[in-house]
Structures are given as structure tokens and as C-alpha cells.
N, C-alpha and C positions, 0 to 999 in steps of 0.2 A: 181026918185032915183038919188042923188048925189053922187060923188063920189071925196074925198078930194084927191090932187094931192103932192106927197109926195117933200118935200124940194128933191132941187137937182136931180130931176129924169131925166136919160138920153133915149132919145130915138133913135136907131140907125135906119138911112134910109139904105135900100138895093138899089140893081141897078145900071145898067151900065150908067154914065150919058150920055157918047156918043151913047150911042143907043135911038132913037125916044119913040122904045117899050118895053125901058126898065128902062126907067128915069124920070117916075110918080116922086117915091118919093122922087127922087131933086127938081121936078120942084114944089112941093109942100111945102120945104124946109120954102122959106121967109112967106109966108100965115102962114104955122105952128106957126113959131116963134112970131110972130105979135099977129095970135089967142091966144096962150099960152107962154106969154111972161118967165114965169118959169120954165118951160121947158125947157132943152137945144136937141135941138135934130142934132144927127152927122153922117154925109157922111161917111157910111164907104164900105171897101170891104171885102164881108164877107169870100173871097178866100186868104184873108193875115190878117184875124182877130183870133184870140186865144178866145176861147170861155170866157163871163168875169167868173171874182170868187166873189159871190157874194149870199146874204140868200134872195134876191129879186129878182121877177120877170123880163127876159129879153124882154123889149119888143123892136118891131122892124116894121118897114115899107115897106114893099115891094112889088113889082105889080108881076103877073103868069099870062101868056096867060089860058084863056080857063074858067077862074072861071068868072063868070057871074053875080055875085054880091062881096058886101065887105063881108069881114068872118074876125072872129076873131076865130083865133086856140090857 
């Protein structure tokens, strides 16, 4: 199963980058980009961000100690 990737979709990464164990999804940033060049995906901090307004899905990147595989919620 495919799944078409809609024009201009933003993907926000979470995480501290200055922390080791908390800056997966920076350091996954260029690789993302590269993989899916239509995509824009943005560094944000989720403790100075305004939830968006929007009739689409938020999606977002970020690491949690303690989960033991990837999850999608």
C-alpha cells in the first residue's frame, strides 16, 4: 500500500538539539530532506509553538525515552 504525499506537506521535528538524547529528529533533518525532497520538514520548539489551524493532519517527529520501538500515534 502506497500512500500519495500531499503538495506542500509540513513536517515538524520536536527536540532539544543541544541535548545528545534529545536531538534524533535534527539529526535526522538532512537524510529526511534528501529522502523526500517534497516535503518540507521544520525545527521547531514545541514550548514556543501555537498549536497550527488547519482541516489536516499534524504530523510531527520526535524521540521519548523509554518506548522501545517507532510508534505512530
Amino acid at each position: 500500500m502506497t500512500h500519495a504525499i500531499p503538495t506542500n506537506m509540513k513536517i515538524s521535528l520536536f527536540g532539544n538539539p543541544d541535548l545528545p538524547e534529545d536531538n534524533m529528529p535534527h539529526r535526522l533533518k538532512s537524510h529526511l530532506e534528501d529522502r523526500f525532497p517534497d516535503i518540507h520538514f521544520v525545527a521547531e520548539d514545541p514550548n514556543e509553538l501555537d498549536l497550527p489551524v488547519t482541516d489536516t493532519d499534524w504530523v510531527i517527529i520526535d524521540c521519548v525515552r523509554g518506548i522501545p520501538k517507532v510508534m505512530w500515534l
